[in-house]
N, CA, C and O atoms as CSV, one atom per row, in Angstrom:
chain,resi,resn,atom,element,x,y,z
A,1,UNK,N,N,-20.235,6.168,3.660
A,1,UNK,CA,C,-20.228,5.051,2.740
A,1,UNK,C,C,-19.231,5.281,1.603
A,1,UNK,O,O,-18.379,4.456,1.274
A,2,UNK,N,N,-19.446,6.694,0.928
A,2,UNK,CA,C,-17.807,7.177,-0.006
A,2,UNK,C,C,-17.456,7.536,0.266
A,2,UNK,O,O,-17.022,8.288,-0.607
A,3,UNK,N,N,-16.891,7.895,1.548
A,3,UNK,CA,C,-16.062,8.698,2.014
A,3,UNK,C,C,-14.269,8.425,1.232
A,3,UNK,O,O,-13.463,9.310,0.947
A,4,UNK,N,N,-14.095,6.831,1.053
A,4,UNK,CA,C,-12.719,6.435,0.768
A,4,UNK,C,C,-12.885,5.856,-0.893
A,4,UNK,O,O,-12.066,5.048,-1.331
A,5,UNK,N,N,-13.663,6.202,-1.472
A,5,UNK,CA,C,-14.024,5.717,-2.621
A,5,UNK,C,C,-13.162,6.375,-3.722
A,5,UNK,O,O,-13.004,7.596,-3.757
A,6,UNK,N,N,-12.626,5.556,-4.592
A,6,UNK,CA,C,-11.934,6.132,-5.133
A,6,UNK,C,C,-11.819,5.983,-6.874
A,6,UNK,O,O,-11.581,4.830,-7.233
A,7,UNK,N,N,-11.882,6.446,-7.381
A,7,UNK,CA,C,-12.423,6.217,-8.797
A,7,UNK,C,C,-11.595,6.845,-9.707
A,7,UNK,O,O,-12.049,6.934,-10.848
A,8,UNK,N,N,-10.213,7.424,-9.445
A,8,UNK,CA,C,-9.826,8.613,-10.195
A,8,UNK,C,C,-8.876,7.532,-11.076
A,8,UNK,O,O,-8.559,6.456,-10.569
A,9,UNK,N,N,-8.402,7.947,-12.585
A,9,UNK,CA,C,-7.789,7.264,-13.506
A,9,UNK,C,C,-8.067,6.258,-13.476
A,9,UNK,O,O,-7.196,5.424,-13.227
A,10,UNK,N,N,-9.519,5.821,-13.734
A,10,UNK,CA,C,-9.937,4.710,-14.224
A,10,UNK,C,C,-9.377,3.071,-13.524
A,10,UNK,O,O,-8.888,2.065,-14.038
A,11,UNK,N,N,-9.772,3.479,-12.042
A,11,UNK,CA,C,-9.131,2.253,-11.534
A,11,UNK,C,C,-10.355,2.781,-10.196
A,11,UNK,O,O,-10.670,3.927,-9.875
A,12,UNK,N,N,-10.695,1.844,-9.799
A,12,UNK,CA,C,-11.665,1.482,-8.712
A,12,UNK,C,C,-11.380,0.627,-7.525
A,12,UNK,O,O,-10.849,-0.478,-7.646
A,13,UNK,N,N,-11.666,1.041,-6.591
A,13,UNK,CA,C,-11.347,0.252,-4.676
A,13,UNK,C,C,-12.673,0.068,-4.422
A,13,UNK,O,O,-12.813,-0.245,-3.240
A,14,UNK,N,N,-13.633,0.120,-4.967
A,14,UNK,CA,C,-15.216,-0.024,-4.705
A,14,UNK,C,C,-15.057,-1.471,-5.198
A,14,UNK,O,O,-14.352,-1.810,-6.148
A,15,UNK,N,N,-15.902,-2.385,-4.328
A,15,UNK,CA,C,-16.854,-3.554,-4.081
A,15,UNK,C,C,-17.545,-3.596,-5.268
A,15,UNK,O,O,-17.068,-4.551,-5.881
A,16,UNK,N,N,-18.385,-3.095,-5.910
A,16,UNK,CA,C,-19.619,-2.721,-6.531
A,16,UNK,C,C,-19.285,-2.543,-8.243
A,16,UNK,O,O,-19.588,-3.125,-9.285
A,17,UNK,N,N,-18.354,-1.193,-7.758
A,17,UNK,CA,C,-18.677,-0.096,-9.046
A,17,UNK,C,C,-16.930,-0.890,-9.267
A,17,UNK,O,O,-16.139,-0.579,-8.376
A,18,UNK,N,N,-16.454,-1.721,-10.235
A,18,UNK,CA,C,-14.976,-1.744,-10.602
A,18,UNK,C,C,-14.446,-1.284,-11.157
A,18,UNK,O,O,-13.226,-1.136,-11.080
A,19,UNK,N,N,-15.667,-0.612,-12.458
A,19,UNK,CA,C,-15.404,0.594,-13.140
A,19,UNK,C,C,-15.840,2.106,-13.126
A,19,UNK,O,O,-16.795,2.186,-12.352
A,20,UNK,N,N,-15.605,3.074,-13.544
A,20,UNK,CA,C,-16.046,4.106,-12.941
A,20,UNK,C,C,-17.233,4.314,-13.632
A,20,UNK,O,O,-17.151,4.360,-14.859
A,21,UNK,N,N,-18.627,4.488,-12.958
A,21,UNK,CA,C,-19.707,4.771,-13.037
A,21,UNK,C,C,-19.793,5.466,-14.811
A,21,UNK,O,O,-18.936,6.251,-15.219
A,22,UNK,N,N,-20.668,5.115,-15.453
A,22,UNK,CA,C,-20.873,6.916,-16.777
A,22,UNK,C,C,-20.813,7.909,-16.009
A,22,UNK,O,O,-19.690,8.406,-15.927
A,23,UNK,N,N,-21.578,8.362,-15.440
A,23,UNK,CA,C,-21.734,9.726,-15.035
A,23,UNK,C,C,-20.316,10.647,-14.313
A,23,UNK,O,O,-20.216,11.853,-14.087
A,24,UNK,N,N,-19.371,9.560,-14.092
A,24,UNK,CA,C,-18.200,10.227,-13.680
A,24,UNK,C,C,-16.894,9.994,-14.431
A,24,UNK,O,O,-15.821,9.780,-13.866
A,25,UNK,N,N,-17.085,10.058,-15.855
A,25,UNK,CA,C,-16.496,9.842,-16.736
A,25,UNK,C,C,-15.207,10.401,-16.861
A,25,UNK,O,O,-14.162,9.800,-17.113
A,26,UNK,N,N,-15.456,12.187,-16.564
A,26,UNK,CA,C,-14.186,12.456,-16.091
A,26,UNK,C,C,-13.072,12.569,-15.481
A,26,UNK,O,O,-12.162,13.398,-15.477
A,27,UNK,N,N,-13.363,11.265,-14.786
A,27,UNK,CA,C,-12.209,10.800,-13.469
A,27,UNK,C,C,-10.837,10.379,-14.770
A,27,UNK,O,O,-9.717,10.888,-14.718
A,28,UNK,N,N,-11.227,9.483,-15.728
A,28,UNK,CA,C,-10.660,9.267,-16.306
A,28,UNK,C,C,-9.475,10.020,-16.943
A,28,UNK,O,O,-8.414,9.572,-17.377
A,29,UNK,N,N,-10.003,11.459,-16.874
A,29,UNK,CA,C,-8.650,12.252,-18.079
A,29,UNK,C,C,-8.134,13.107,-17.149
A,29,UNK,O,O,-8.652,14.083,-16.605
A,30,UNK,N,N,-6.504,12.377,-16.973
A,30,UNK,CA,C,-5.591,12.825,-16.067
A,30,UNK,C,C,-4.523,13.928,-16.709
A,30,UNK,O,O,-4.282,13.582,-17.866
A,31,UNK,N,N,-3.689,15.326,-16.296
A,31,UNK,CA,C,-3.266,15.454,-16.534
A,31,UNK,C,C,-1.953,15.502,-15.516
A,31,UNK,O,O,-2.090,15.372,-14.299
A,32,UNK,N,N,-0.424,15.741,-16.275
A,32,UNK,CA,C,0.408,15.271,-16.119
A,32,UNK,C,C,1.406,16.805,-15.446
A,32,UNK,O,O,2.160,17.367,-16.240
A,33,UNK,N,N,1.312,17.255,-14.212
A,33,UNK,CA,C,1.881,18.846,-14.274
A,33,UNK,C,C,2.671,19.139,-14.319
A,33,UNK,O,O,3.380,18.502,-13.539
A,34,UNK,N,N,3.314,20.031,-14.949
A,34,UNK,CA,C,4.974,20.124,-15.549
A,34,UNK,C,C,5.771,21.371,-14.891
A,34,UNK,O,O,6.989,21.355,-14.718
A,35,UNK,N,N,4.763,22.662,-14.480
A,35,UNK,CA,C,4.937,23.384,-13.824
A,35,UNK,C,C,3.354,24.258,-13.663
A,35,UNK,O,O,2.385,24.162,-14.416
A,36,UNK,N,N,3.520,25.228,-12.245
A,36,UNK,CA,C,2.637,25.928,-12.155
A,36,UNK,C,C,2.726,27.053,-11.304
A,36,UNK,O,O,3.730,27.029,-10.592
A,37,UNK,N,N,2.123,27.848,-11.183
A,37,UNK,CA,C,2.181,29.760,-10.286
A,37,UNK,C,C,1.834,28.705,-8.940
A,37,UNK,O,O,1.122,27.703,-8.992
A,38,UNK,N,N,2.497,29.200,-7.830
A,38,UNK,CA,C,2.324,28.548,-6.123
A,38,UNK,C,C,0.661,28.661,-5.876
A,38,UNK,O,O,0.100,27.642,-5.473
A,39,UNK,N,N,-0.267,30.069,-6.144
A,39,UNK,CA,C,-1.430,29.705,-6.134
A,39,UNK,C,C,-2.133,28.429,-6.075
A,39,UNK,O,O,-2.826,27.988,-5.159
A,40,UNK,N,N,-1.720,27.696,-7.661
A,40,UNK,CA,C,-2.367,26.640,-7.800
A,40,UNK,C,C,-2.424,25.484,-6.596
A,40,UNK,O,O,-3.420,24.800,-6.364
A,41,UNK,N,N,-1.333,25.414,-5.977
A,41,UNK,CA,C,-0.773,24.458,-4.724
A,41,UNK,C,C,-0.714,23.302,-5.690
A,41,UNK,O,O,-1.817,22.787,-5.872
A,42,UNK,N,N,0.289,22.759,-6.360
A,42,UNK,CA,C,0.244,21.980,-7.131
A,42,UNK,C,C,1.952,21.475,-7.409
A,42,UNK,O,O,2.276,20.954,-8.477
A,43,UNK,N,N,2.766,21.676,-6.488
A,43,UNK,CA,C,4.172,21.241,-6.318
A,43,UNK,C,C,4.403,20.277,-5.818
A,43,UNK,O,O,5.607,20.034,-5.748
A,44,UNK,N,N,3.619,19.416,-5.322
A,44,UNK,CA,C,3.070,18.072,-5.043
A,44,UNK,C,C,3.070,17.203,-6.181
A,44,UNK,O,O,3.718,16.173,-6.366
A,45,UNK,N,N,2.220,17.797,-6.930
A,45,UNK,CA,C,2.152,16.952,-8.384
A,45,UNK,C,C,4.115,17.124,-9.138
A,45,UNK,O,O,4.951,16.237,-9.315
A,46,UNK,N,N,4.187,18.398,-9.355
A,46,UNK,CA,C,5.261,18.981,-9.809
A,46,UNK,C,C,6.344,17.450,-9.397
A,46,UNK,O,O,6.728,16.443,-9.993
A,47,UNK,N,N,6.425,17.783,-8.648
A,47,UNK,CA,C,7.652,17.004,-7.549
A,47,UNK,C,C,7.866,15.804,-7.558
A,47,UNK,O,O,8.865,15.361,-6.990
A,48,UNK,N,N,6.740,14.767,-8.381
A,48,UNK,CA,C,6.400,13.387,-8.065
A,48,UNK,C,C,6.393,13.184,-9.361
A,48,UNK,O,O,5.635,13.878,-10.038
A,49,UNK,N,N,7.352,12.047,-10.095
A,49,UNK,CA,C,7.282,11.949,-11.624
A,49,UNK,C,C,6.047,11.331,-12.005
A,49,UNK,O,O,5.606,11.491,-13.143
A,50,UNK,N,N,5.502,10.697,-11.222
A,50,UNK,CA,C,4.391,9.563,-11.654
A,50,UNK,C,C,2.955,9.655,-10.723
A,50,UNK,O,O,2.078,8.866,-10.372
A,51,UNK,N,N,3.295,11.269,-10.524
A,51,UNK,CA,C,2.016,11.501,-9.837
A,51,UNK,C,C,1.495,12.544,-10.867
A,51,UNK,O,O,2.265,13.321,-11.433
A,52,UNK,N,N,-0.287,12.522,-11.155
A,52,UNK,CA,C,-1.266,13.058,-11.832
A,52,UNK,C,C,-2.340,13.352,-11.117
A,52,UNK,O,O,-2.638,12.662,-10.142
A,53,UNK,N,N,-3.231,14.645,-11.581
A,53,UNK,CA,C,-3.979,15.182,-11.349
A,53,UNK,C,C,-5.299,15.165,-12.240
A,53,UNK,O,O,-5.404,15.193,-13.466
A,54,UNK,N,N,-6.419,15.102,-11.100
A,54,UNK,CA,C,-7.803,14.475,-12.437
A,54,UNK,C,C,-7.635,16.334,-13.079
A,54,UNK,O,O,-7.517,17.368,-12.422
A,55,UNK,N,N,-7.699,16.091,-14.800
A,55,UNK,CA,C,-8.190,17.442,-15.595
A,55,UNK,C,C,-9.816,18.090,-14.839
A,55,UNK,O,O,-10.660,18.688,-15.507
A,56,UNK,N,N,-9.895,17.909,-13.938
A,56,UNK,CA,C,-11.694,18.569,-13.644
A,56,UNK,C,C,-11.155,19.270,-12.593
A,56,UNK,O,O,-11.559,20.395,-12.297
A,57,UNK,N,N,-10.016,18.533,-11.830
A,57,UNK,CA,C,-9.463,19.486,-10.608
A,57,UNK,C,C,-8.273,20.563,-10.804
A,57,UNK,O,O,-8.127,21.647,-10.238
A,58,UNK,N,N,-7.234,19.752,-12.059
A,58,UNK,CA,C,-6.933,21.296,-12.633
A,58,UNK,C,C,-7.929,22.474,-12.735
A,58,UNK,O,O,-7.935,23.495,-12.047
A,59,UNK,N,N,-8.908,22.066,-13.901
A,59,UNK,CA,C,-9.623,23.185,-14.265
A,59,UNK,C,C,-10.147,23.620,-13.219
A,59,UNK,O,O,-10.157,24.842,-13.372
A,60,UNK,N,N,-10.663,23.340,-12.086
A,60,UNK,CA,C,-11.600,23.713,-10.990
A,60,UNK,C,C,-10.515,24.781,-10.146
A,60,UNK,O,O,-10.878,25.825,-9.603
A,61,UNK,N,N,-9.228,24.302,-10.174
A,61,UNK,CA,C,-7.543,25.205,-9.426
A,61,UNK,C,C,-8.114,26.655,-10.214
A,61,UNK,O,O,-8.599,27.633,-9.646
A,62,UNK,N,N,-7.862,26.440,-11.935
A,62,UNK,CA,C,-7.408,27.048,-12.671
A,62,UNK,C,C,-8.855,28.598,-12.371
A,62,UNK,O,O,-8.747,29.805,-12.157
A,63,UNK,N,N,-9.772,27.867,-12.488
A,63,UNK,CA,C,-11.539,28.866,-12.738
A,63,UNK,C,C,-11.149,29.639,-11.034
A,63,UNK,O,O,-11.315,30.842,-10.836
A,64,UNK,N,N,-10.760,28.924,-10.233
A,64,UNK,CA,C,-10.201,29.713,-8.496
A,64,UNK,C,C,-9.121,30.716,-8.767
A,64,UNK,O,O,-9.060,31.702,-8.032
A,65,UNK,N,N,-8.222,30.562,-9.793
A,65,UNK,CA,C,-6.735,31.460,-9.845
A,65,UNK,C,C,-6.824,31.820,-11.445
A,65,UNK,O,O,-6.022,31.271,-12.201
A,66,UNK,N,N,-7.975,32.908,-12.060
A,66,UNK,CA,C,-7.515,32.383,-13.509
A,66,UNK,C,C,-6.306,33.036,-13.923
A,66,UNK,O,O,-5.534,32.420,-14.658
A,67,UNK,N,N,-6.053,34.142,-13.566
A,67,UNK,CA,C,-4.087,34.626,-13.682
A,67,UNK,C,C,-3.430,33.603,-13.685
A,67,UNK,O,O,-2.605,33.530,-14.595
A,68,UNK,N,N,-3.486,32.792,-13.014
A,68,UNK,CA,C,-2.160,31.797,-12.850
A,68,UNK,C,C,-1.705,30.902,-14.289
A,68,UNK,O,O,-2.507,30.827,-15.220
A,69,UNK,N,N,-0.663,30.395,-14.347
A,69,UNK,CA,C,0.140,29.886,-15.372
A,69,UNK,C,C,0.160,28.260,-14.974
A,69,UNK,O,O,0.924,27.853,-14.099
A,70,UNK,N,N,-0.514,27.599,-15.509
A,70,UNK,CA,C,0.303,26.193,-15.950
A,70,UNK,C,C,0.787,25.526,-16.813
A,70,UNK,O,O,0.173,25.334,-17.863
A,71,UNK,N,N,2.103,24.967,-16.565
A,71,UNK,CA,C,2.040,23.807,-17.611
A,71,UNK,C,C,2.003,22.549,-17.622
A,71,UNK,O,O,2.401,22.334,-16.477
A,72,UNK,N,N,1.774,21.303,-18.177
A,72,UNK,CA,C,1.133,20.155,-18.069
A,72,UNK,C,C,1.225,19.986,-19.523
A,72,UNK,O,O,1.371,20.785,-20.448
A,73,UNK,N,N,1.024,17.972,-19.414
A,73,UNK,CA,C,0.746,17.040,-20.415
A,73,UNK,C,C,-0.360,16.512,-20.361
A,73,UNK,O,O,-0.439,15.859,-19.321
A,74,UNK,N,N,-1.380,16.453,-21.034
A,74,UNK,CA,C,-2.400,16.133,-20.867
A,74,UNK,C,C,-2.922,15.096,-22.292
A,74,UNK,O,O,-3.242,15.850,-23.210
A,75,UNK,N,N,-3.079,13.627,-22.682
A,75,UNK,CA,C,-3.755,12.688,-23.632
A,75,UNK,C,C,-2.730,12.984,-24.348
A,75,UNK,O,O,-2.986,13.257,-25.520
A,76,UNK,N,N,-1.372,13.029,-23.945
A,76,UNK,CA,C,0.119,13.399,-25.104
A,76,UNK,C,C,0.365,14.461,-25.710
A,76,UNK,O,O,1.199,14.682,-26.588
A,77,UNK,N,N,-0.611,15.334,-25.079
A,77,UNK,CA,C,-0.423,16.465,-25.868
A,77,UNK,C,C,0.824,17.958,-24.613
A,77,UNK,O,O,0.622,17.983,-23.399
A,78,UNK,N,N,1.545,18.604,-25.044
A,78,UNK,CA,C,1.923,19.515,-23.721
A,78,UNK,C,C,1.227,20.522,-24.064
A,78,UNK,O,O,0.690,20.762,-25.146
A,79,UNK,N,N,1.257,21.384,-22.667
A,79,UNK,CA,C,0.669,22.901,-22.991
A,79,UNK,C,C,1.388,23.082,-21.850
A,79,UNK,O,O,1.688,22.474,-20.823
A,80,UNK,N,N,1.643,24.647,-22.653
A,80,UNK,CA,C,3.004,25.134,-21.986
A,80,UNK,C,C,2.088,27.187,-21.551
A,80,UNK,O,O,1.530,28.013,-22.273
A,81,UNK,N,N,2.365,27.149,-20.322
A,81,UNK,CA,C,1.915,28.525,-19.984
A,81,UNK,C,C,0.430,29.006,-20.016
A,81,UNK,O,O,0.100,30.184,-19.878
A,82,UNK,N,N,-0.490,27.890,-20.227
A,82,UNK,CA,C,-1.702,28.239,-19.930
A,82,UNK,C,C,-2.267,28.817,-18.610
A,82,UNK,O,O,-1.854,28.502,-17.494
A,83,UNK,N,N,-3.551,29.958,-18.939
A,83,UNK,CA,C,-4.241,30.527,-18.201
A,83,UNK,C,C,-5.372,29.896,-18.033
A,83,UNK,O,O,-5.669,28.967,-18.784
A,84,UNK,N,N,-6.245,30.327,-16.949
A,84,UNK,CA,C,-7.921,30.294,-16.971
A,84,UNK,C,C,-8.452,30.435,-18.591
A,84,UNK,O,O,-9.316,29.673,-19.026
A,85,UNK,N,N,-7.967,31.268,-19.243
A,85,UNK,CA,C,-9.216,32.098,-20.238
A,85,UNK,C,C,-8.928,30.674,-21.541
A,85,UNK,O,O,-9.795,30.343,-22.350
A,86,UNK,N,N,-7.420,29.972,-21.442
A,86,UNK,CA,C,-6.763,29.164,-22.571
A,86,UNK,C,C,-7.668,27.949,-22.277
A,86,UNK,O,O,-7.766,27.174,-23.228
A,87,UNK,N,N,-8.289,27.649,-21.263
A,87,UNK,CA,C,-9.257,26.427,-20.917
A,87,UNK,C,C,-10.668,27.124,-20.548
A,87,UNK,O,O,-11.205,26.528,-19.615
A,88,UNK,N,N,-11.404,28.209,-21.021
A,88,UNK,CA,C,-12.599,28.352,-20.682
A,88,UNK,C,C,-13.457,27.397,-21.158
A,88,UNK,O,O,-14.120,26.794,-20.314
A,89,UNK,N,N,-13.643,27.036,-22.657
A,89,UNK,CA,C,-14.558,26.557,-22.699
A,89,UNK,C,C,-14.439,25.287,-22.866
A,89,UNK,O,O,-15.057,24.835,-23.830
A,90,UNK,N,N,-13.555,24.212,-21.937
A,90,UNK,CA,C,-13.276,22.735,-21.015
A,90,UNK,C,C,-13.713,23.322,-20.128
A,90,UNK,O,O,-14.690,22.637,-19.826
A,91,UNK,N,N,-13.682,24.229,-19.393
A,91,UNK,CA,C,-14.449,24.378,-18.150
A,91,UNK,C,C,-15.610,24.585,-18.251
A,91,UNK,O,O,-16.277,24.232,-17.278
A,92,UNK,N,N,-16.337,25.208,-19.388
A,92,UNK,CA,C,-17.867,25.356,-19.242
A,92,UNK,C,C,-18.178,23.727,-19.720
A,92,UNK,O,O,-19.308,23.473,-19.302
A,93,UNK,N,N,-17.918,23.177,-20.047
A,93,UNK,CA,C,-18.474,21.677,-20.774
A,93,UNK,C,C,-18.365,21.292,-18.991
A,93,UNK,O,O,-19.339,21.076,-18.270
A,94,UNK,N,N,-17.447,21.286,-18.718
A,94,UNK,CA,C,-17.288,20.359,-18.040
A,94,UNK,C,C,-17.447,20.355,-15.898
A,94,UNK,O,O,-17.647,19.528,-15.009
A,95,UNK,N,N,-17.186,21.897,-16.033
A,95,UNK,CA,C,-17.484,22.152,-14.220
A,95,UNK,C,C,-18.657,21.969,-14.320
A,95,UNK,O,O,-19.262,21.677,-15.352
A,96,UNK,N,N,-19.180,22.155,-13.038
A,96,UNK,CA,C,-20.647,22.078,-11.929
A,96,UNK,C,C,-20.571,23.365,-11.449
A,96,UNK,O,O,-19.520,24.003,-11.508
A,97,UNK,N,N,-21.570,23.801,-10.986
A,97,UNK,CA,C,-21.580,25.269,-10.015
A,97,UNK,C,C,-20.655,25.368,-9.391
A,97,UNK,O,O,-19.952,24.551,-9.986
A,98,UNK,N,N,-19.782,25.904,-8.272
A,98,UNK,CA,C,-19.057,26.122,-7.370
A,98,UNK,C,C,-19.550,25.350,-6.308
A,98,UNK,O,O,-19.085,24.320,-5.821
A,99,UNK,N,N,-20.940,26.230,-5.904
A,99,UNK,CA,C,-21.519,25.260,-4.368
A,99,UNK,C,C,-21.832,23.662,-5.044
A,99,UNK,O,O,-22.262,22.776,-4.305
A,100,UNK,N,N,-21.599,23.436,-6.343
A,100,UNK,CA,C,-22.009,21.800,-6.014
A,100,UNK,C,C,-20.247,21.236,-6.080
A,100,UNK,O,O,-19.963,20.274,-5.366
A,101,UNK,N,N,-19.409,21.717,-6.735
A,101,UNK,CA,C,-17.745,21.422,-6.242
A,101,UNK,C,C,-17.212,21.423,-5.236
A,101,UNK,O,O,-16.114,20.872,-5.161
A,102,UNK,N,N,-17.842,22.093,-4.000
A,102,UNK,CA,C,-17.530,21.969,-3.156
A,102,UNK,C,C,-17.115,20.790,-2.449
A,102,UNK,O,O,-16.124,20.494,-1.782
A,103,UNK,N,N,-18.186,20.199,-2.799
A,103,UNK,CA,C,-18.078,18.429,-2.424
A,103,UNK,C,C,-17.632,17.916,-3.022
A,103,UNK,O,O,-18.248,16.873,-3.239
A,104,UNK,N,N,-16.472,18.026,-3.717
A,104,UNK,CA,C,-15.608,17.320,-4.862
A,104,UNK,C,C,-14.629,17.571,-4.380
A,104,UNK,O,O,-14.195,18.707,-4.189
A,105,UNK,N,N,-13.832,15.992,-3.946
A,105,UNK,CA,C,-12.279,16.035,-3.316
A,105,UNK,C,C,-11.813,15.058,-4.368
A,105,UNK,O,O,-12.470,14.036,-4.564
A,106,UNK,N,N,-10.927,15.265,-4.923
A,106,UNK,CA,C,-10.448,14.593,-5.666
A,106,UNK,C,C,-8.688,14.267,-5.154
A,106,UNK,O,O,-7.973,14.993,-4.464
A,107,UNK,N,N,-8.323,12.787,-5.842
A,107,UNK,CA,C,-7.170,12.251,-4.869
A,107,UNK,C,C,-5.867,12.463,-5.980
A,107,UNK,O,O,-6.345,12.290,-7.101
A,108,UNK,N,N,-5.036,12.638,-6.035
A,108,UNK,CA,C,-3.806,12.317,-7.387
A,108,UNK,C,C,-3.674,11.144,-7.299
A,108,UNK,O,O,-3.669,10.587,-6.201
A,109,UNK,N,N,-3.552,10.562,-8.323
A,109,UNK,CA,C,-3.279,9.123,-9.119
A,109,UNK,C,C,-1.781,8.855,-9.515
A,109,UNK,O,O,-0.938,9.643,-9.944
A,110,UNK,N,N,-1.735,8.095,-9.363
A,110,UNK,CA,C,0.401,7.393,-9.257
A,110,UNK,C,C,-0.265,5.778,-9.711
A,110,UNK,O,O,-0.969,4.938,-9.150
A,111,UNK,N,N,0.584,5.951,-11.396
A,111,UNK,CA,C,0.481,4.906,-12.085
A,111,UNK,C,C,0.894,3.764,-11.563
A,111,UNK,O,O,0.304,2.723,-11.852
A,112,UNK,N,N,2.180,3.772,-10.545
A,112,UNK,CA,C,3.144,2.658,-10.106
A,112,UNK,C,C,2.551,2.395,-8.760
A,112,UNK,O,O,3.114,1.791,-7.847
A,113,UNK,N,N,1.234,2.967,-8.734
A,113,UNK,CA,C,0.305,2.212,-7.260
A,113,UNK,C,C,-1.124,2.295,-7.518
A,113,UNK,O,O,-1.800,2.939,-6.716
A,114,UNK,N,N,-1.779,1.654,-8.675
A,114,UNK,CA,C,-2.464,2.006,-9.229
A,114,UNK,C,C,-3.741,1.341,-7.795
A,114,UNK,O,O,-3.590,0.147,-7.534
A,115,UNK,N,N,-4.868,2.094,-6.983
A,115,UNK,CA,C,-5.251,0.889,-6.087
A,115,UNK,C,C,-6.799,0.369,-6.847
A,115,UNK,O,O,-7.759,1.089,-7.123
A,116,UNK,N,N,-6.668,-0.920,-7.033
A,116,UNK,CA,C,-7.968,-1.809,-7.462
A,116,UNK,C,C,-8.166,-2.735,-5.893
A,116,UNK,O,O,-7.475,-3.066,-4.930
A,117,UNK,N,N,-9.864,-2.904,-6.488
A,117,UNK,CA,C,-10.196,-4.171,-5.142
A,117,UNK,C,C,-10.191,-5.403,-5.917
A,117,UNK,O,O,-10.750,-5.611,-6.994
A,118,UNK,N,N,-9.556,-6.106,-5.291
A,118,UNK,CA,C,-8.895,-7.361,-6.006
A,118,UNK,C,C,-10.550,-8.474,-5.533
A,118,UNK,O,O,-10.914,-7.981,-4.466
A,119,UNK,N,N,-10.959,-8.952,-5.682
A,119,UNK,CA,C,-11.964,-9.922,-5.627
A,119,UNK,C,C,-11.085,-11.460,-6.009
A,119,UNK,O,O,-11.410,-12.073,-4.992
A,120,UNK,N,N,-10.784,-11.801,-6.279
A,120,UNK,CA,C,-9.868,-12.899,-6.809
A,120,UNK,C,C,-9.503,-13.539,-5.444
A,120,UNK,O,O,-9.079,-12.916,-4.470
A,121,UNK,N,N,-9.780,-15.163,-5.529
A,121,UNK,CA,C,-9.289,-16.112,-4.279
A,121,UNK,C,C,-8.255,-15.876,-3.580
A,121,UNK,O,O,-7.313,-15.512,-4.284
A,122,UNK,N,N,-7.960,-15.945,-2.164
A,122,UNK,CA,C,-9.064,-16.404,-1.461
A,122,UNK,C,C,-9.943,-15.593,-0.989
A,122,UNK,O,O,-10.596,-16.050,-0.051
A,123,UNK,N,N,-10.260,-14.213,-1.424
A,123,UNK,CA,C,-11.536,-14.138,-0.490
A,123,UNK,C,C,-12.972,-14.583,-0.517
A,123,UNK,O,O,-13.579,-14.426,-1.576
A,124,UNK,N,N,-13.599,-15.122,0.515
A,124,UNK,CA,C,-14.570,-15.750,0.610
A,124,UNK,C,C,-15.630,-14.641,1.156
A,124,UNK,O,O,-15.176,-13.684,1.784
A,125,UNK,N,N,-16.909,-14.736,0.952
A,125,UNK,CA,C,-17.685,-14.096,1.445
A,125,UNK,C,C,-18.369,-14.454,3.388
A,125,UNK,O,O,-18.645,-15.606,3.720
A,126,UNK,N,N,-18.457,-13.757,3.969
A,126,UNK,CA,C,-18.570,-14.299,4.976
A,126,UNK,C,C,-19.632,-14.791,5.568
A,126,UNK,O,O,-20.800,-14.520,5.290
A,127,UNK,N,N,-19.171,-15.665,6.553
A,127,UNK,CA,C,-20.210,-17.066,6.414
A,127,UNK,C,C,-21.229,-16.433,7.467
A,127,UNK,O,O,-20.733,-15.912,8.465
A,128,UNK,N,N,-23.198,-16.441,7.258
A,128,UNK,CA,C,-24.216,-16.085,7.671
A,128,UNK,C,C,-24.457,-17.218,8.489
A,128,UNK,O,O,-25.487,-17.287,9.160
C-alpha cells in the first residue's frame, strides 16, 4: 500500500495524505550535498545540482560511517567537513533505533520535478 509513497520535501503523491503527516515531519528538512568521503555513497547527490537528500538520511549515512567527512547546505546555512561526532546530538533528537531504520528508504528530492497528486479536473471518480 506504501510501498511508492512518497513524502520527502514536503510534497506528496498520496491520494489521502497531500501533506506530510506530523509525525513525519522530518521529511521536510532537506540537505543540499556539496561533497562527501565515497563511504557515504552520496555522489549521486554530489553530481546533480538540484538533487537533495532528506537530513534524517544524511544523519542515518553519517551514525553508519562516523569518520567520514561531509559537506552540505542545509536551511542556508553551509557546513563544511563535518563528522558523525559534529551532528551527534541531531542524531539523538532525531534517529530511531537501527532495527526500526531499517525500514526507512528514503528517495532524493529534485526541486525541478517536484512529484504531487494533482486531484484537479478532469479526474472523475469512478463510476460504481
Amino acid at each position: 500500500m506504501f510501498a511508492n509513497l512518497r513524502l520527502e520535501g514536503g510534497v506528496s503523491n498520496h491520494l489521502v495524505f497531500r501533506q506530510p503527516p506530523g509525525p513525519f515531519g522530518y521529511l521536510e528538512d532537506l540537505a543540499d550535498v556539496r561533497r562527501a568521503d565515497p563511504e557515504l555513497e552520496l555522489a549521486f547527490f554530489i553530481h546533480r545540482d538540484d538533487s537533495q537528500i532528506v537530513y534524517y538520511d544524511l544523519l542515518n549515512r553519517m551514525e553508519r560511517h562516523p569518520q567520514a567527512n561531509v559537506s552540505f547546505r542545509r536551511a542556508g546555512v553551509d557546513y563544511d567537513g563535518v563528522t558523525f561526532a559534529d551532528v551527534r546530538e541531531d542524531a539523538e533528537k532525531l534517529l530511531h533505533s537501527r532495527a526500526f531504520r531499517k525500514y526507512f528508504h528514503f528517495r532524493w528530492v529534485r526541486d525541478s520535478e517536484k512529484i504531487s497528486c494533482d486531484m484537479s479536473p478532469p479526474w472523475q471518480p469512478p463510476a460504481i
